[in-house]
LOGU-502885 format. One record per residue (C-alpha): y, x, z. Coordinates in nm, 4 decimals. Example, Ala and Ser with C-alpha at 12.3 -4.5 7.8 and 13.67 -1.06 7.14 Angstrom:
2
<<-0.4500,1.2300,0.7800>>;
<<-0.1060,1.3670,0.7140>>;
This chain:
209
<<7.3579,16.5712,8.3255>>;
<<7.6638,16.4486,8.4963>>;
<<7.8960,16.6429,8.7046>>;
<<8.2739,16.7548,8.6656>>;
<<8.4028,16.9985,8.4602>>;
<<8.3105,17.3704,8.5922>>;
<<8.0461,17.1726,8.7872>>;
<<7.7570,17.4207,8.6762>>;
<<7.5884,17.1123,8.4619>>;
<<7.5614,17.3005,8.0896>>;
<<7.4119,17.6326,8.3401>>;
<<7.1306,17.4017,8.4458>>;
<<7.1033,17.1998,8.1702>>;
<<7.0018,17.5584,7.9698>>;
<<6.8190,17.6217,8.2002>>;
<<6.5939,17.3151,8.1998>>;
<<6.6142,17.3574,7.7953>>;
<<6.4151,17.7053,7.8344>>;
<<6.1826,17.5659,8.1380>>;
<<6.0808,17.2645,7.9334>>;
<<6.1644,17.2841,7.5633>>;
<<6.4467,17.0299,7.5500>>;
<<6.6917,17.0476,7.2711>>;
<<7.0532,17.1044,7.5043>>;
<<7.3148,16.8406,7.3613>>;
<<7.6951,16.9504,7.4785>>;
<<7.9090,16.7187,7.3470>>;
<<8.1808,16.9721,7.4341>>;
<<8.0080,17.2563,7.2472>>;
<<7.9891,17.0460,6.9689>>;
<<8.3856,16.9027,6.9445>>;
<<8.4978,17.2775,7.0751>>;
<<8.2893,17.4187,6.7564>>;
<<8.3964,17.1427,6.5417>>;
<<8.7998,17.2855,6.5908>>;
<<8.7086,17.6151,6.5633>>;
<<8.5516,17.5477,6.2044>>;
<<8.8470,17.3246,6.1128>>;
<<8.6183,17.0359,6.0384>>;
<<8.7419,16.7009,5.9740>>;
<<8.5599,16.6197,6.2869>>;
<<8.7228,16.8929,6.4714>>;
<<9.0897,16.8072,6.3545>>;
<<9.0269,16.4250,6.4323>>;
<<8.8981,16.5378,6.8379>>;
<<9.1070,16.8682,6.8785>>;
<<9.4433,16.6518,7.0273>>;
<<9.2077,16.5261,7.2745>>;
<<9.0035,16.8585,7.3788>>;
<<9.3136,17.0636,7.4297>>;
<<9.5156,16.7941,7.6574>>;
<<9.1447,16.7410,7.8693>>;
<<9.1038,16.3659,7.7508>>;
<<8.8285,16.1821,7.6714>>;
<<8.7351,16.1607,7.3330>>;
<<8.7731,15.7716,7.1847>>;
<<8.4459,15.5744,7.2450>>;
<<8.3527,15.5268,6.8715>>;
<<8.4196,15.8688,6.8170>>;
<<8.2006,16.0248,7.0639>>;
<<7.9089,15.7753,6.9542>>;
<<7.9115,15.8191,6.6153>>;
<<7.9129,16.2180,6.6895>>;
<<7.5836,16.1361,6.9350>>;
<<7.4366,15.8971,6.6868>>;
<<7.4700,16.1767,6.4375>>;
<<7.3108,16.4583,6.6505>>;
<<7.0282,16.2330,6.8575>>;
<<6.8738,16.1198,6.5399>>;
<<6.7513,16.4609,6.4345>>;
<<6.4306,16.5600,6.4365>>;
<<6.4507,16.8597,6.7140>>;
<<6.5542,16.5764,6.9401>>;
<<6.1987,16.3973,6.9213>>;
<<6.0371,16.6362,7.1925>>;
<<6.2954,16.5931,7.4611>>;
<<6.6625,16.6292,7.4671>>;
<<6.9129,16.6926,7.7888>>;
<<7.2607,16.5090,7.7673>>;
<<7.5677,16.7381,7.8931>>;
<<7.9027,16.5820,7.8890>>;
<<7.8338,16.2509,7.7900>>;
<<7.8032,15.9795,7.8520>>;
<<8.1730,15.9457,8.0184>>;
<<8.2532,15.6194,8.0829>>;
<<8.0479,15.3233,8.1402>>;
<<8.1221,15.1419,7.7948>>;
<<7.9913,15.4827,7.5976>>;
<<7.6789,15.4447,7.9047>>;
<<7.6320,15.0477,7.7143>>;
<<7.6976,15.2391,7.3625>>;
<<7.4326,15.5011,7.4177>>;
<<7.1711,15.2662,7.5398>>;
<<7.1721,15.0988,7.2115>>;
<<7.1753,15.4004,7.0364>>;
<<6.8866,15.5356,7.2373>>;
<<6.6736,15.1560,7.1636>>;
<<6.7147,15.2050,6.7836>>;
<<6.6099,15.5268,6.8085>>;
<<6.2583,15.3615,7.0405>>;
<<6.4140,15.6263,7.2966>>;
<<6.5457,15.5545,7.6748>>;
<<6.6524,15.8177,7.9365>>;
<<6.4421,15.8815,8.2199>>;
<<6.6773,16.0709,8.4548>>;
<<7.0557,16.0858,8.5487>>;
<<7.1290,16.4311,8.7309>>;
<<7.4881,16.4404,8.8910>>;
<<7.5677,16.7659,9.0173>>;
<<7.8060,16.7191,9.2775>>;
<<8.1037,17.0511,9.3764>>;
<<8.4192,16.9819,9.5774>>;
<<8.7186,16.9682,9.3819>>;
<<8.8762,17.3094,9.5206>>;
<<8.5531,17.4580,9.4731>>;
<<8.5319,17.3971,9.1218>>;
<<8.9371,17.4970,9.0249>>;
<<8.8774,17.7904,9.2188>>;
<<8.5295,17.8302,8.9479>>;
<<8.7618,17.7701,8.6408>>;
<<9.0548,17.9627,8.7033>>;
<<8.7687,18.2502,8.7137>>;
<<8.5821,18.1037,8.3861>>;
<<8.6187,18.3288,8.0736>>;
<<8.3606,18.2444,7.7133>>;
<<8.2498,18.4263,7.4551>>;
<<8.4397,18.3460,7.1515>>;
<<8.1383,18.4813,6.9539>>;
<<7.8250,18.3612,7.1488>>;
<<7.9721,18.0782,7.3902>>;
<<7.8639,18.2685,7.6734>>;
<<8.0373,18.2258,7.9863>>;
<<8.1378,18.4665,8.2681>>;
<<8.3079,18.4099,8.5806>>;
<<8.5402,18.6989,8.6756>>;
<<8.5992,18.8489,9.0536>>;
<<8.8188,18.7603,9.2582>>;
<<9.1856,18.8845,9.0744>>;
<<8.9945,19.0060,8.7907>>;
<<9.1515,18.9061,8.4362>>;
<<8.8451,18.9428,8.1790>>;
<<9.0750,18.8680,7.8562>>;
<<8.9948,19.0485,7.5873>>;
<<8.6744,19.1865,7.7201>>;
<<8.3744,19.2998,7.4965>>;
<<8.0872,18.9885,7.6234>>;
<<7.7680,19.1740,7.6785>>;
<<7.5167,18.9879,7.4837>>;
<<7.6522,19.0045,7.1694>>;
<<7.9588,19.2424,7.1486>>;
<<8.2083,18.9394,7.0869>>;
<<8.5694,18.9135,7.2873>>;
<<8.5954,18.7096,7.5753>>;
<<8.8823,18.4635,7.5614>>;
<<9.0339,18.1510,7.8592>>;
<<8.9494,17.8693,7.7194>>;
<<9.2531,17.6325,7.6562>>;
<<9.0972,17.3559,7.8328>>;
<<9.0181,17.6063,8.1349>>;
<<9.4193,17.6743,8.2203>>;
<<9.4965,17.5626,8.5691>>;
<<9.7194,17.2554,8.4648>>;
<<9.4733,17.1267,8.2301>>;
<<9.1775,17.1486,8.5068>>;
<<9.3775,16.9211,8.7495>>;
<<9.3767,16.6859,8.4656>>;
<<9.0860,16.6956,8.3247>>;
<<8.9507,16.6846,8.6639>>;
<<9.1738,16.3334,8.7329>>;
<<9.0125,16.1840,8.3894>>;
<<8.6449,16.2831,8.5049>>;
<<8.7057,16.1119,8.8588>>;
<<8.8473,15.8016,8.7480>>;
<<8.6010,15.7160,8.4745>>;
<<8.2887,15.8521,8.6069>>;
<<8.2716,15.6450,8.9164>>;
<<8.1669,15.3628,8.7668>>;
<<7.9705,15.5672,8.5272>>;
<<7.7402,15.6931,8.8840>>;
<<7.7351,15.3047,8.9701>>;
<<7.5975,15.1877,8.6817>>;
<<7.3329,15.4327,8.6978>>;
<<7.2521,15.3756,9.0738>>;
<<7.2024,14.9995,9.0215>>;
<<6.9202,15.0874,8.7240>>;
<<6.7484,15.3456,8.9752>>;
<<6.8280,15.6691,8.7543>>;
<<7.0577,15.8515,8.9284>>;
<<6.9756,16.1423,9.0874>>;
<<7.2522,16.3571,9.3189>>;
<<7.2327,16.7138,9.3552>>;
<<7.4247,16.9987,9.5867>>;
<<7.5979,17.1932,9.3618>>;
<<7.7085,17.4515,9.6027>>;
<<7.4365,17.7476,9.6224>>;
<<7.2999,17.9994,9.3799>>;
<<7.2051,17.9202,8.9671>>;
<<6.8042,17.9106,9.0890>>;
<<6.8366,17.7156,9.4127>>;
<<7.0476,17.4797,9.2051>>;
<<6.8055,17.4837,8.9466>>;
<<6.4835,17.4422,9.1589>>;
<<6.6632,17.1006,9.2739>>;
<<6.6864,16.9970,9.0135>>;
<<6.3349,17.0620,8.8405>>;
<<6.2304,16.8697,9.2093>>;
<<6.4769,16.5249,9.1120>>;
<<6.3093,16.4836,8.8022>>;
<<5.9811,16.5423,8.8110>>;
């Protein structure tokens, strides 16, 4: 799943996971879960989460390498938030060969740029569950009890406004290569990401099958 940060790609990439069975791969879930333990993973990758840069190449593969090889992966897996550039595209395609695997489908869900600011200024997650929940209009959910599991809803630090602009400038000036490469081997797929969770979702289900 491709798409820019506050896209909607992790909502429909769940979404697929309970449709079809697929085992859900955030790479973002993964390094943000990584800090919070105080791994040695998460201290190496926290610098780069926090200031919305891309995580070093041989970083981000060896983490992949790591979590493709297990066994839940064998049935189907989605890919959310990586690959990023067009050298960790090469990287992963290697991976994926020694592992007698290959993608069959690149989803890029396309929203404006003022769209998607306007989406995370309004984003709040679960610091228990990683649920997310987009506030009203004016509406500060800080603090909050979530209401799936009773945990406190917190702003992400990669979700404050000067952070999206960035982050936003880092996803647009490596991933456009990234949706060339995949054009020229047929894969890509490009979906509206403007429109309801389901209307989204039933695009996408119609891409890739």
């Amino acid at each position: 799943m491709l798409g820019a940060p506050g896209a909607g790609k992790g909502t429909q990439a769940g979404l697929l996971t309970k449709k079809f069975g697929w085992v859900h791969i955030s790479t973002g879930d993964i390094l943000r879960e990584a800090i919070k333990q105080g791994s040695d993973l998460g201290k190496r990758v926290s610098k780069y989460v926090e200031a919305g840069d891309l995580v070093p190449d041989d970083l981000i593969i060896e983490i992949m390498g790591e979590r493709l090889s297990k066994d839940d992966c064998k049935a189907g897996f989605i890919l959310d938030g990586f690959p990023r550039t067009v050298v960790q595209a090469e990287k992963l395609d290697n991976l994926l060969a020694q592992l007698s695997e290959s993608l069959d489908a690149v989803v890029s869900v396309d929203v404006p740029e003022q769209a998607i600011i306007a989406r995370l200024s309004r984003r709040f997650v679960c610091d228990k569950c990683g649920k997310i929940v987009t506030a009203g209009e004016g509406q500060n959910l800080e603090g909050s009890e979530c209401s799936e599991c009773g945990g406190r809803l917190i702003r992400r630090k990669d979700d404050q406004p000067e952070t999206i602009r960035h982050r936003l400038k880092v996803y647009n000036e490596s991933t456009k290569a990234l949706i060339s490469y995949y054009e020229g081997r047929k894969l890509l797929k490009k979906i509206d990401g403007i429109g309801g969770v389901e209307e989204i979702h039933r695009k996408v289900v119609e891409a890739i099958s």
